[in-house]
C-alpha positions in Angstrom: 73.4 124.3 95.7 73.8 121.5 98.6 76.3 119.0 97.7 75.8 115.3 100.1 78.9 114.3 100.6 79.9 110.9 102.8 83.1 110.8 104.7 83.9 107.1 105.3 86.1 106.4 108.8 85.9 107.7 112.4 89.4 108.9 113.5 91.0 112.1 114.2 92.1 112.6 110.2 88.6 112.1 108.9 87.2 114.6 111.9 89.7 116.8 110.4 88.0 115.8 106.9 85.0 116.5 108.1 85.4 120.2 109.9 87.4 120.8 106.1 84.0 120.1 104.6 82.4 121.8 107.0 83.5 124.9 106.6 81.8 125.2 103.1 78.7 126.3 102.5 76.1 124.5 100.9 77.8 121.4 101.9 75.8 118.6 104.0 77.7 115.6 105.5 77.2 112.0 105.9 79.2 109.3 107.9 79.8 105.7 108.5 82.5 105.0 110.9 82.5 102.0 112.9 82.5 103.6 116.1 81.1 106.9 116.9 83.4 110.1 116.9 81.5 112.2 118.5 83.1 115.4 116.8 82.4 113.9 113.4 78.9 113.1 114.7 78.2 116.9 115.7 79.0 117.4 112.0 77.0 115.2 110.3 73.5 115.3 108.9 73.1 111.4 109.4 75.8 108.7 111.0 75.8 105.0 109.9 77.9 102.9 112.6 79.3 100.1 110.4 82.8 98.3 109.4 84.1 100.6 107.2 84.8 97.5 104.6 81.3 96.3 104.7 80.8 97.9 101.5 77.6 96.6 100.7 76.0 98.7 103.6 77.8 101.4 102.9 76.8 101.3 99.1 73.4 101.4 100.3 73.1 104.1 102.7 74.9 106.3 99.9 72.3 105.4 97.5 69.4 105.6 99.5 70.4 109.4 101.3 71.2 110.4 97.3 74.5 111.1 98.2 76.7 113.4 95.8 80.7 112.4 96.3 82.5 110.7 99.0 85.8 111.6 101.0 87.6 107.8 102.0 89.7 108.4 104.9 91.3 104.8 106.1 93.4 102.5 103.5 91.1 99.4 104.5 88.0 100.2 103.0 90.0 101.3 99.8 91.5 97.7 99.7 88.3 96.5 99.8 87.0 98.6 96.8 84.9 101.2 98.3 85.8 103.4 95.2 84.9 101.1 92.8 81.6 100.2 94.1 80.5 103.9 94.8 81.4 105.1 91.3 79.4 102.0 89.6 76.5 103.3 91.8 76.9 107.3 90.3 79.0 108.9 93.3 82.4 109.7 92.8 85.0 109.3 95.4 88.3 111.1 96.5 90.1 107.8 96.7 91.4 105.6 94.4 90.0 102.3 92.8 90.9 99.0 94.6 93.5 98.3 91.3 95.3 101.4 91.7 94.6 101.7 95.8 97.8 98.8 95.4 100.3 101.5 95.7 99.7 101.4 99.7 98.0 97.9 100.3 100.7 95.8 98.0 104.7 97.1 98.8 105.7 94.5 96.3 103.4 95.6 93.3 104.4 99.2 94.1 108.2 98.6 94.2 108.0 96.6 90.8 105.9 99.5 89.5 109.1 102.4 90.5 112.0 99.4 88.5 109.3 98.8 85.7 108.8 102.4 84.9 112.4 103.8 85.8 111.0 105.9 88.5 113.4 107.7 90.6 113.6 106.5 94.6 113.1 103.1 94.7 115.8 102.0 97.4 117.2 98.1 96.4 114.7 95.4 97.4 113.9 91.5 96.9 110.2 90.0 97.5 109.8 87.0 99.3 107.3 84.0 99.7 109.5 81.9 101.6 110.0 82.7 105.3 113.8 80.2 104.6 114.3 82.2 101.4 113.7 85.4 103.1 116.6 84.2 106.0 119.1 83.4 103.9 119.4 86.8 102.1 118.8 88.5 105.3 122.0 86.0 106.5 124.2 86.3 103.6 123.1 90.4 103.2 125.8 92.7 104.5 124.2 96.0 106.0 121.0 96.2 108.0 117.2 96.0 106.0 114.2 97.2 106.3 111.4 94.1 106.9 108.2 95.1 105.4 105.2 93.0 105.3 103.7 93.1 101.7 100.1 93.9 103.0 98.5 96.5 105.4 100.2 97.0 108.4 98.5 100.4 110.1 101.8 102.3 110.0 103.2 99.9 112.4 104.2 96.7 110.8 108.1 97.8 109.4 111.0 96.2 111.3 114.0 98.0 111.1 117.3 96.6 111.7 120.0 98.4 113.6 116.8 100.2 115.1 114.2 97.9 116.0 115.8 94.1 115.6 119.0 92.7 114.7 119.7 89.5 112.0 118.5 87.3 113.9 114.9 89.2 115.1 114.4 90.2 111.7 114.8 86.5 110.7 112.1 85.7 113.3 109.8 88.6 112.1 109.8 87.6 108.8 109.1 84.0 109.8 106.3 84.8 111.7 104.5 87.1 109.0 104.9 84.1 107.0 107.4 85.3 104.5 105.6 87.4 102.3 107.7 90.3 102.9 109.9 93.1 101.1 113.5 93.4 102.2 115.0 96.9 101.4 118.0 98.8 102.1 118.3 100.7 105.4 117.7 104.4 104.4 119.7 106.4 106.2 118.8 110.5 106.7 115.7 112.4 106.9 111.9 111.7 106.9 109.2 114.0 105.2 105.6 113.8 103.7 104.5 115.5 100.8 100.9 114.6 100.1 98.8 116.0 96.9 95.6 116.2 95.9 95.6 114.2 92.0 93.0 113.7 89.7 94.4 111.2 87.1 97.0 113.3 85.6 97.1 116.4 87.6 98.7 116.5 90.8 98.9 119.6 93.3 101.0 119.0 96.5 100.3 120.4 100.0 102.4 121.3 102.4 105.2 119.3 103.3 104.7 117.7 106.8 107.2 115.5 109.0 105.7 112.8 111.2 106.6 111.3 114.9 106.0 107.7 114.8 108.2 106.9 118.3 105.9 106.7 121.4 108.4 108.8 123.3 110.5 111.8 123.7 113.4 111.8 121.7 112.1 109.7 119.5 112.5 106.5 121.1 110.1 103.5 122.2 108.0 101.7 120.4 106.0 102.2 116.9 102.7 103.9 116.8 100.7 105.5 113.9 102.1 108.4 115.0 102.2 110.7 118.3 101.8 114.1 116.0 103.4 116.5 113.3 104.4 119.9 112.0 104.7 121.8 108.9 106.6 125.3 108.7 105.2 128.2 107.5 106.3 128.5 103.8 105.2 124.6 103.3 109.0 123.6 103.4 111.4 122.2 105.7 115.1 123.8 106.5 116.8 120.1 106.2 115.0 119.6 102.4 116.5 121.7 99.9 114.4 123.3 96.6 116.3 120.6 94.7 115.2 117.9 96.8 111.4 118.6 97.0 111.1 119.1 93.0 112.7 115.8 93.1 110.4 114.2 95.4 107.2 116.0 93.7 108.5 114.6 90.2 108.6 111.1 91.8 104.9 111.7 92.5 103.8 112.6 89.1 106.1 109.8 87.2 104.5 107.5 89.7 100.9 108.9 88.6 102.1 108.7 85.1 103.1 105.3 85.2 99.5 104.5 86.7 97.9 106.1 83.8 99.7 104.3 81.1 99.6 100.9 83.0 95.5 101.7 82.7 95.0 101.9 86.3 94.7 105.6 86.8 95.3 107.2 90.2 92.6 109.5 92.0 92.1 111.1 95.2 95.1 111.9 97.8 98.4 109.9 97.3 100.9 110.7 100.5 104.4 110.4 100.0 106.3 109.0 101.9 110.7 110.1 101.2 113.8 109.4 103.1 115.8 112.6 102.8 119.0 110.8 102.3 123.1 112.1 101.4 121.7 110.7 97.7 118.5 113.0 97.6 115.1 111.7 98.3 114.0 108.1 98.7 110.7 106.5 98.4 110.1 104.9 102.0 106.2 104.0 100.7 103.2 105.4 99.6 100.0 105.8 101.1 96.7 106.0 99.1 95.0 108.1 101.7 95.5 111.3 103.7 97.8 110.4 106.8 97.0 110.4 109.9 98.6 112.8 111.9 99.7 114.5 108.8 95.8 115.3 107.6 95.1 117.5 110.7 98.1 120.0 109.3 97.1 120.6 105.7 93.7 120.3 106.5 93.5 123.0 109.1 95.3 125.2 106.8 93.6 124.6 103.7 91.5 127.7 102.3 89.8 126.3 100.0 86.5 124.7 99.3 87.4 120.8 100.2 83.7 119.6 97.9 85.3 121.7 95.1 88.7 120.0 94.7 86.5 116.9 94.8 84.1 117.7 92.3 87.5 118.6 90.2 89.5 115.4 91.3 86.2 113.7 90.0 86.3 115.4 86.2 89.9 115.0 86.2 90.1 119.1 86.2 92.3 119.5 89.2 94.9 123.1 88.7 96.6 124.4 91.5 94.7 127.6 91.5 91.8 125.2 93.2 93.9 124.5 96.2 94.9 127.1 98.1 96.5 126.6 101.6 97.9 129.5 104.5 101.2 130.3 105.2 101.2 129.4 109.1 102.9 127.3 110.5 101.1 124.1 112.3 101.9 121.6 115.0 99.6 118.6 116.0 100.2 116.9 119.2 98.3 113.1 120.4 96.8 112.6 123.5 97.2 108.7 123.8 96.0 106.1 126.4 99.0 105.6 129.0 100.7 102.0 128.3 100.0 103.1 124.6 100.6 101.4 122.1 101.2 98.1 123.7 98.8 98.1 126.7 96.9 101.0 127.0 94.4 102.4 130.0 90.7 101.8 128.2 88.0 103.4 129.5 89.5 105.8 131.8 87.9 109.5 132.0 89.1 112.9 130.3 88.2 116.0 131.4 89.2 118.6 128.5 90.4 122.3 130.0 90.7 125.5 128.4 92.4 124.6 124.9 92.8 128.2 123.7 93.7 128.9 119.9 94.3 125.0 119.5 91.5 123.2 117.2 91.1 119.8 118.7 90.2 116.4 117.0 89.0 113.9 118.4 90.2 110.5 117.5 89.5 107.2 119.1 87.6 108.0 122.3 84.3 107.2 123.4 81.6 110.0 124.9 79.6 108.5 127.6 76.8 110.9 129.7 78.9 114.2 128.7 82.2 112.2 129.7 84.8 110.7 127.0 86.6 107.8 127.8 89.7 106.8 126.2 90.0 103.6 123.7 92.7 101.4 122.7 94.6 104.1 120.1 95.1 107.6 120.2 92.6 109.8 121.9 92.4 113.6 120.6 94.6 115.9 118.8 95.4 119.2 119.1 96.8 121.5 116.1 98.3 124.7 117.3 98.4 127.0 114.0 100.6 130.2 114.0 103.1 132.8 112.3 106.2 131.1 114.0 106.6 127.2 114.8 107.0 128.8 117.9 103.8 130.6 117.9 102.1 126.7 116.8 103.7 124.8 119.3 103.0 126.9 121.9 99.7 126.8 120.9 99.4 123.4 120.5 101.2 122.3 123.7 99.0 124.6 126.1 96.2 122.5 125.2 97.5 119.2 125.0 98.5 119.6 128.7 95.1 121.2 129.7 93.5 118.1 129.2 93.6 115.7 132.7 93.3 111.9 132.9 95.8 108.7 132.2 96.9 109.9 129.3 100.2 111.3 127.9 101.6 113.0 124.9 104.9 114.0 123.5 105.9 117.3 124.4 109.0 117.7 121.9 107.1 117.5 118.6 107.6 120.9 117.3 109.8 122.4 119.2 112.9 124.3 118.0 115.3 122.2 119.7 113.7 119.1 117.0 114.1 120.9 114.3 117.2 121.9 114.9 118.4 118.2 115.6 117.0 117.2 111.9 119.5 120.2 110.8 122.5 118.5 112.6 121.6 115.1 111.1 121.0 116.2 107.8 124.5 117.9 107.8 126.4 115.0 109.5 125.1 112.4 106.8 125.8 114.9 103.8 
């Protein structure tokens, strides 16, 4: 039986969404991105360029192509209530309702949600209004904070102290974000994703993957959405023990939990965001979407039918033996704009060489005549899958280097000698 299913956004995770789909039989797939992918595009039975928050349009073309279930990739249309208009028209979503969608687009609602409900995690935090109110305590607070805009930021909108600004920049930050910000505690250790697939209740994780968010090698430079990721073959990493991921995963499911009894239940992907710290595992955020690098990893080893866990996310009859995902090991590396991310080259030409193995993504890069051009963001991605993170990386880096124009990437992601380095620091900090 043909399922219709739309995928809503046009970057490199929901091309990833897209080839998931894809890859099922039976399954025929619409988009609306607001500008063309043109891997997404070679997928798809019919493309609707449009804002991915004009809602109304999108609502239409849905109803009017009879469409069966949708896959939301960005957190923007979620905030604007993609979900709930779809499911008023008939066509459930993997995604979650605009009310319980504030996990990722409100820090302060999901903060007070971890203290109200005793959830494990939450680092120490006060919520401001007041850009004066927000200096004193950052004055009078001894240790270094995290600055964190209550609203959207696209991954990029956290100041750091002792990393990014000192007292008196994160004074400024927070003035000129207009003081509706969270202040945290500095976490200190280890980052990691765990993302899962829930359906209400149920919630069945994937494997766990560690993002790059520096521009540069050695993890230094400015913030981006991310430069790319890797996962390890048996879906762990070496610096998070057993105890530590069954800690983070219950932090997941008292989170859902709490959602549930508050009456806002949580569908569709939530993402995990944990600071592996001396104490365990701390929440650093949650996202109410697949991330994006982190997508093109599970999603290129997932072995199962992606309109199936759907359909079961929909009836809220998600088990784990629905999700089934190989035991390789995968690295994703971005090909982004040189001057990325604070002036890149647009519309300079890429010629792609012989990628190999690699499956490539392609993200936010215009194809003109046979030609793509790069944009403002990240171009393509290449995920290298093998036995080894050796094997992956190898795999990975081969193609991101075959590919010629101003653009550059960061070689170290995946390699041996980064992994080891999370190792050391783990170890130095316990």
């Amino acid at each position: 039986m043909d399922m219709k299913v739309l995928v809503v956004g046009g970057g490199g995770r929901e091309h990833a969404i897209t080839r998931a789909l894809s890859c099922n039989s039976g399954v025929r797939i619409f988009s609306v991105m607001a500008r063309k992918n043109p891997g997404i595009a070679r997928l798809a039975e019919r493309v609707l360029l449009e804002k991915e928050t004009n809602i109304a349009k999108i609502e239409q073309f849905a109803v009017e192509n009879g469409l069966d279930a949708a896959v939301i990739g960005p957190e923007t249309p979620l905030e604007a209530g993609i979900v709930d208009r779809l499911e008023a028209a008939g066509i459930p979503s993997l995604g979650p309702t605009r009310a319980a969608a504030r996990l990722e687009t409100d820090k302060a609602f999901c903060r007070r949600l971890m203290e109200r409900h005793g959830i494990a995690g939450c680092p120490e935090y006060r919520v401001f209004h007041d850009p004066e109110e927000a200096r004193e305590f950052i004055e009078a607070y001894d240790g270094d904070l995290a600055v964190k805009p209550i609203g959207l930021t696209g991954g990029k909108g956290v100041r750091i102290m002792g990393e990014h600004v000192d007292a008196a920049g994160a004074v400024e930050y927070a003035r000129e974000i207009g003081g509706d910000v969270v202040l945290e505690e500095r976490l200190i250790g280890e980052e990691f994703t765990l993302q899962a697939f829930v359906d209400g209740k149920h919630l069945v994780p994937m494997p766990l993957v560690q993002d790059h968010k520096r521009a540069y090698e050695g993890d230094v430079g400015p913030n981006t959405g991310g430069m790319g990721s890797y996962s390890m073959p048996d879906h762990m990493f070496p610096f998070v023990t057993r105890s530590d991921y069954d800690k983070a995963l219950r932090i997941m499911e008292d989170t859902v939990a709490a959602m549930q009894r508050e009456g806002t239940p949580y569908r569709g992907i939530l993402y995990g965001q944990f600071m592996n710290t001396r104490d365990g595992p701390r929440v650093i955020e949650f996202n109410a979407r697949f991330g994006d690098p982190e997508a093109m990893n599970v999603l290129s080893l997932l072995e199962s039918d992606l309109s199936e866990i759907v359909g079961h996310v929909a009836e809220g009859s998600l088990s784990p033996s629905h999700v089934r995902f190989a035991r390789k090991a995968t690295v994703c590396k971005y090909l982004v704009p040189e001057g990325y991310p604070d002036a890149p080259a647009v519309g300079e030409p890429l010629a792609l060489g012989d990628y190999g193995d690699a499956l490539l993504y392609y993200a936010s890069v215009e194809e003109r005549d046979g030609t793509l051009y790069t944009q403002t963001s990240r171009t393509l991605a290449f995920v290298g899958m093998g036995e080894t993170l050796e094997e992956a990386e190898a795999i990975a880096e081969t193609a991101a280097s075959s590919v010629r124009g101003r653009t550059f990437h960061r070689r170290d992601i995946g390699t041996r000698a980064v992994l080891e380095k999370r190792c050391r620091h783990m170890k130095e900090i316990a």
